[in-house]
Structures are given as C-alpha cells and as structure tokens.
Phi, psi and omega in degrees: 000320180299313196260026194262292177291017184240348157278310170240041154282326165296313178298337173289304181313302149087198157308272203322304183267039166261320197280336181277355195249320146318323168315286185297305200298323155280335169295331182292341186083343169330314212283353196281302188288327172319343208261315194262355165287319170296298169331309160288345171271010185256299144342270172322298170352294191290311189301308170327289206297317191290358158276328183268008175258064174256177199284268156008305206262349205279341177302317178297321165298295153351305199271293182299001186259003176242019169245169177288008201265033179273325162328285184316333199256333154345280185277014173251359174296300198290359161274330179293334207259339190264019164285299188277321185306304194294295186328319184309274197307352168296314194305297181314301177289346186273328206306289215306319178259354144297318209272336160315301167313302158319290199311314197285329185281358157310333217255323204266304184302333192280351191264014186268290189311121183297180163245123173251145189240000000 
C-alpha cells in the first residue's frame, strides 16, 4: 500500500509542477510561435504523403523498394542524425563557456577601472 501511494504522490506532484511550468512558459508568449511551427510542419507533413500517394509516384517507390537504396538512404539518415547530435553538443557545451568567459572579462575590465569614491 505505501508504495503504491507513494506513486501517486508523485505523479501529483509532477503533474503539479509540469502545470506550473506550462503555465509560466505560456504567460512568455513562447508557446504562440511553437504552436504555429508545429502547425505548419504538420501541414508540409500532410502536403507530402498526399504528393506521394498519386498511382505514378507510388509505381516509382516500388521500383526503389527492390533496389539497395533503403541502406543507402539508411546510412545517410544516420550520418545526418549523428551531424545534429554532434552539433547539439557543440552548441550545449560552447555556450556555458563563452558566458563564463564574458563574465571573467567584464570582471577583468571592471578591476581595470579606477575607483572613485
């Protein structure tokens, strides 16, 4: 019985702070442009498959599904996905130590300046 009510004291818990963090990220206005990008990539989504189901293209799919080029395009997602993976972590790791780096030279200049009292 304890850890079953000790699951959903978590999950309340949370919930509560999932709603409280959707809350503020919505009062930022964030959520206005996130909302209509999902919409249009769901859109473009949409326009796709219905270009690719005409008779004409799905003949043309066929004709590549008895060929190597499901490999090919295999290794070329996964060379593409482990490109953003790497780039994510360049981004993710440079930042923290450019604004480290701003902070000590603000730090350096302001210990430049004389002081006047």
């Amino acid at each position: 019985m304890i850890p079953v009510l000790g699951n959903c004291l978590a999950v309340v818990g949370l919930s509560a702070y999932g709603f409280r963090l959707l809350a503020r990220y919505y009062s930022t206005g964030q959520w206005a442009k996130n909302v209509t990008s999902l919409l249009a990539g769901i859109g473009l989504l949409l326009l796709a498959l219905a270009l690719l189901l005409s008779p004409q293209n799905l003949r043309v799919l066929e004709f590549l599904a008895h060929t190597n080029a499901s490999v090919v395009l295999l290794w070329a997602s996964s060379l593409l996905l482990l490109g953003a993976i790497t780039a994510f972590g360049v981004i993710t790791y440079s930042r923290p130590l450019r604004l480290w780096h701003e902070q000590k030279l603000q730090k350096d200049l302001r210990s430049e300046l004389p002081k006047i009292q």
